[in-house]
C-alpha positions in Angstrom: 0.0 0.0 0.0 2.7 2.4 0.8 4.5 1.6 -2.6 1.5 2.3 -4.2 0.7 5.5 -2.6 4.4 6.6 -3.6 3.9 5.3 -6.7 0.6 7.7 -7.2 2.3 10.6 -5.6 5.1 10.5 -8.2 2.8 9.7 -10.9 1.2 13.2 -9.8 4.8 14.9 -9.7 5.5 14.2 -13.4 1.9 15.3 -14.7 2.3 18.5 -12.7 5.6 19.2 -14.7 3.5 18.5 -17.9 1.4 21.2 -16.8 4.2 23.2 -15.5 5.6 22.7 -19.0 3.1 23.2 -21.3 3.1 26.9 -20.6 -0.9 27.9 -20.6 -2.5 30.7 -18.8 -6.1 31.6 -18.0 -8.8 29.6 -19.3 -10.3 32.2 -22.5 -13.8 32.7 -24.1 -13.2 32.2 -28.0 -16.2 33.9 -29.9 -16.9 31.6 -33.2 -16.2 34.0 -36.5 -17.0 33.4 -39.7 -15.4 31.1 -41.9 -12.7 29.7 -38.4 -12.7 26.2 -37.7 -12.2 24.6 -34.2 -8.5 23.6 -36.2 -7.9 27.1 -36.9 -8.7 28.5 -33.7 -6.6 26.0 -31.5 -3.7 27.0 -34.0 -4.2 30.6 -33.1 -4.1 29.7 -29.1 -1.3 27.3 -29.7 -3.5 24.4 -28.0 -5.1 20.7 -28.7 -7.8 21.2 -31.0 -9.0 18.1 -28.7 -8.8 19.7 -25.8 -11.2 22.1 -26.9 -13.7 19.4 -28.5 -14.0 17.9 -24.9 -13.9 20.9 -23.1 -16.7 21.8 -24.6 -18.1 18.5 -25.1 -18.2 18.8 -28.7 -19.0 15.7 -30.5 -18.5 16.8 -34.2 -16.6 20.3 -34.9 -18.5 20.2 -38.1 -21.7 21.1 -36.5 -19.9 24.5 -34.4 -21.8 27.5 -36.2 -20.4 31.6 -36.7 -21.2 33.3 -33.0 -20.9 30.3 -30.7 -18.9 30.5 -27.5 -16.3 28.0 -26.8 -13.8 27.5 -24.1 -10.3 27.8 -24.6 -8.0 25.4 -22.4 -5.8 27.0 -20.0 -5.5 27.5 -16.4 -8.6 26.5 -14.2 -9.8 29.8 -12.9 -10.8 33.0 -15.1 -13.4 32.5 -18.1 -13.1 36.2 -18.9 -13.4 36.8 -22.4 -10.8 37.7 -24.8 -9.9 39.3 -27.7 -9.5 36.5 -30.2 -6.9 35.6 -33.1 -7.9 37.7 -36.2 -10.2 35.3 -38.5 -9.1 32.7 -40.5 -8.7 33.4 -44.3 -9.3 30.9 -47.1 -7.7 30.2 -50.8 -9.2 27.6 -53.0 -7.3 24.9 -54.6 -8.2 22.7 -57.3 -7.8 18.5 -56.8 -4.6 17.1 -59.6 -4.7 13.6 -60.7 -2.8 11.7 -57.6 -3.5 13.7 -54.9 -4.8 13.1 -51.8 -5.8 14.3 -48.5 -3.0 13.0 -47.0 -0.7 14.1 -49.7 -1.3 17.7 -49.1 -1.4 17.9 -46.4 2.4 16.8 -46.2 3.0 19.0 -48.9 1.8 22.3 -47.2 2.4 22.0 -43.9 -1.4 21.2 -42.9 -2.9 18.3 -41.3 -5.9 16.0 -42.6 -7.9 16.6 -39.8 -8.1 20.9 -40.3 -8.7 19.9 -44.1 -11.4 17.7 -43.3 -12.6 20.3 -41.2 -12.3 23.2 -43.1 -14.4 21.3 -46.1 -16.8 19.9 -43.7 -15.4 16.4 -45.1 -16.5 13.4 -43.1 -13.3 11.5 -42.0 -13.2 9.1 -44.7 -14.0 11.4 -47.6 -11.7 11.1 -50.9 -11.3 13.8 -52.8 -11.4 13.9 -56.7 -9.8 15.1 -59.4 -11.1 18.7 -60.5 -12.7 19.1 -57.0 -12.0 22.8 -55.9 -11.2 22.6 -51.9 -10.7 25.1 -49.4 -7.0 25.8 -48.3 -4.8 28.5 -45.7 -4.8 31.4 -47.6 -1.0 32.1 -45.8 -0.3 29.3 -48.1 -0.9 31.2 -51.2 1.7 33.7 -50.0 4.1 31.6 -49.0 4.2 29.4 -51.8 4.3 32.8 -54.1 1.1 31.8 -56.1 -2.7 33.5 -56.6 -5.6 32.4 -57.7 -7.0 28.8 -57.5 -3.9 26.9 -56.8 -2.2 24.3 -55.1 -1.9 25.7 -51.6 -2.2 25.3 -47.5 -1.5 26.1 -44.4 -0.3 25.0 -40.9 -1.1 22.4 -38.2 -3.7 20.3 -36.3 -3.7 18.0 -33.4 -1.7 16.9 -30.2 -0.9 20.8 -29.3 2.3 20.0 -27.0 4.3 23.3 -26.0 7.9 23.8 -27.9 10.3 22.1 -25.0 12.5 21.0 -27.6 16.2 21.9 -27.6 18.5 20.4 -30.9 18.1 17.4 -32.8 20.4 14.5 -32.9 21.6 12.2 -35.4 18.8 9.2 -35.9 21.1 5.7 -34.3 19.6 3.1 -36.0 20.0 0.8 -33.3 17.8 2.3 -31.1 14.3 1.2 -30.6 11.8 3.4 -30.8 8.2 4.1 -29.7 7.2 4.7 -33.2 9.3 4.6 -36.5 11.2 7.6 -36.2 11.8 10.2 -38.2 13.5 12.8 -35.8 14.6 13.0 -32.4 15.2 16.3 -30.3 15.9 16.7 -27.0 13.6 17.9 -24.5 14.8 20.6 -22.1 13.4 22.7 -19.0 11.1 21.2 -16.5 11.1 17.7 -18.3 13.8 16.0 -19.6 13.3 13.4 -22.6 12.8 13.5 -26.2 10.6 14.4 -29.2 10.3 11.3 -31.6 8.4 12.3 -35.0 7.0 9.6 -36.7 3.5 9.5 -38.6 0.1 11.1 -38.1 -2.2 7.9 -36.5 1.1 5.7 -36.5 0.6 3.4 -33.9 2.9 4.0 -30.7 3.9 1.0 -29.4 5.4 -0.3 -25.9 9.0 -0.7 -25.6 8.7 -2.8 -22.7 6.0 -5.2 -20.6 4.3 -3.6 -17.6 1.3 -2.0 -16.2 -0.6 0.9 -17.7 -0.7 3.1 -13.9 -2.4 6.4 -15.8 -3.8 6.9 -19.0 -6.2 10.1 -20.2 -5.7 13.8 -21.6 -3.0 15.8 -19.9 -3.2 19.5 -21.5 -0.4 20.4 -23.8 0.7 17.2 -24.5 -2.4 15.0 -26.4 -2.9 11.7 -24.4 -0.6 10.5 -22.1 0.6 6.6 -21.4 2.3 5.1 -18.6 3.9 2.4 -18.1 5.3 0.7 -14.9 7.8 -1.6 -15.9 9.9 -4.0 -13.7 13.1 -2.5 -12.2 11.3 0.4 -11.2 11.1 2.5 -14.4 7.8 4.5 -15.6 7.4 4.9 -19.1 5.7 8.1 -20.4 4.4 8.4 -23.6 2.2 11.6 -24.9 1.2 13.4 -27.7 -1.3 10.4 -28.5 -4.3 11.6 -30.9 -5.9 8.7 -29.2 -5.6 5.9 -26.7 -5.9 2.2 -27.0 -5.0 1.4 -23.2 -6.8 2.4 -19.8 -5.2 1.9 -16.6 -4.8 -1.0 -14.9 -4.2 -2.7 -18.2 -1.3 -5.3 -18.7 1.1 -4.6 -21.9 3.8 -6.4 -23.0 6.5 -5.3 -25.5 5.0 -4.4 -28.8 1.7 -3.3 -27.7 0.1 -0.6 -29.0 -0.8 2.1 -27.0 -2.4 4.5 -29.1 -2.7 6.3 -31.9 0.2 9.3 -32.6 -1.6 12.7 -32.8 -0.3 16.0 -34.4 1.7 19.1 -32.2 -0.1 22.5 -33.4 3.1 24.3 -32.8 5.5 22.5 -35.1 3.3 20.3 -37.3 4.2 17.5 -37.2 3.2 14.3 -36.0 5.2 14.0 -32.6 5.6 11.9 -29.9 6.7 13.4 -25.9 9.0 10.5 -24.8 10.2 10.3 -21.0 11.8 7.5 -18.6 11.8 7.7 -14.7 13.2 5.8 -12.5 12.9 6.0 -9.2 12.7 10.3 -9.0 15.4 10.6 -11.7 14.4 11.2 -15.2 16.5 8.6 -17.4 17.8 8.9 -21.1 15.2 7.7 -23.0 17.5 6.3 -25.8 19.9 4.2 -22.9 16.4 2.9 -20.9 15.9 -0.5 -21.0 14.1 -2.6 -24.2 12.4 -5.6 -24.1 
């Protein structure tokens, strides 16, 4: 029982430095404008776009209209309203042969979920050749084109706060939560990496154990983790979703969840962190089954 409560209470330590970490302030009233997008409008705060869909117990940001209220994630306390981000601006672009969703929005910097909200697509729409969609209209600029054109703009999903420091060399000996693309070092309150991977990739265990929390922890998606034997705790956030609740047994290999996107850097990343005991442990040196 002791060990347990210790456990618990150190659990509690490392989600208070996510907090401490992410950065947020005061909780905010976000007035709905014409033509934004719950996507948009967590890019513009710099937050989850999923944390605002359960804030507000939002089922379907498709069915948000012009002029409704929503809460922005911060801070418990103040719900004062704010003066929001200036509105979001559209271009249009017309569909090519070959493209897809997915395609652009690798190409422009955008994820598939803003796209698919911007268009009011359902989530397993496929778009067509000659189809005009709606895109960033900072993409236009920045790509140095006008008029109907192949376009986009920034970001989507897990919403993490920029901790990173420089990124290393990829070792290819090194297992991996998820097939990586990057890693960067975390700095400041937390100490771990950045591993960017895949939008939805799976993220799987590196090691056997017991899932001890599992849920939404504000600026860093969905967080995993997992007490393994030797007295190490796996953390592993910036999950769109979650496969895993507590309690649960993994072993090596299992997946977790599902990797979400960071707003700030868009791209599909995942916050990796090993404890053991009260001291954080290099993440690339911790134990692998």
């Amino acid at each position: 029982m002791e060990y347990n409560a210790k456990l618990r209470l150190f659990i509690c330590v490392i989600l208070s430095l996510f907090m401490a970490g992410s950065g947020f302030s005061e909780e905010r009233i976000h007035v709905i404008r014409q033509g934004e997008t719950i996507y948009s409008i967590a890019r513009s705060y710099g937050v989850n776009f999923q944390e605002i869909l359960t804030l507000n117990k939002i089922t379907d940001a498709r069915t948000v209209q012009a002029g409704a209220k929503i809460r922005i994630p911060g801070a418990a306390g103040s719900s004062s309203a704010v003066s929001p981000p200036a509105p979001q601006s559209y271009g249009e672009y017309r569909v090519e042969k070959n493209d897809t969703l997915y395609s652009l929005a690798r190409r422009y910097s955008i994820s598939v979920a803003e796209l698919l909200d911007m268009n009011g697509f359902a989530p397993n729409y496929v778009i067509k050749a000659g189809e005009k969609i709606r895109i960033p209209a900072q993409g236009i600029a920045s790509s140095g084109q006008s008029g109907t054109q192949n376009v986009s703009g920034q970001t989507g999903g897990s919403g993490a706060p920029a901790l990173t420091g420089s990124t290393t060399r990829l070792d290819p000996s090194i297992k991996w939560p998820v097939k990586a693309k990057e890693i960067s070092f975390i700095t400041g309150n937390l100490h771990g990496v950045q591993v960017t991977g895949e939008l939805r990739e799976g993220v799987k265990s590196l090691t056997g154990g017991t899932v001890v929390s599992a849920g939404p922890y504000r600026g860093f998606g969905r967080v995993a983790i997992i007490q393994a034997t030797g007295g190490y705790l796996y953390v592993y956030g910036g999950c769109e979703t979650l496969s895993v609740k507590e309690g649960d047994k993994v072993i090596p290999g299992t997946e977790l969840g599902k990797l979400g996107i960071d707003t700030k850097t868009a791209k599909s990343q995942l916050f990796f962190f090993v404890y053991r005991g009260n001291t954080p442990v290099d993440p690339a040196k911790a134990p692998r089954a």
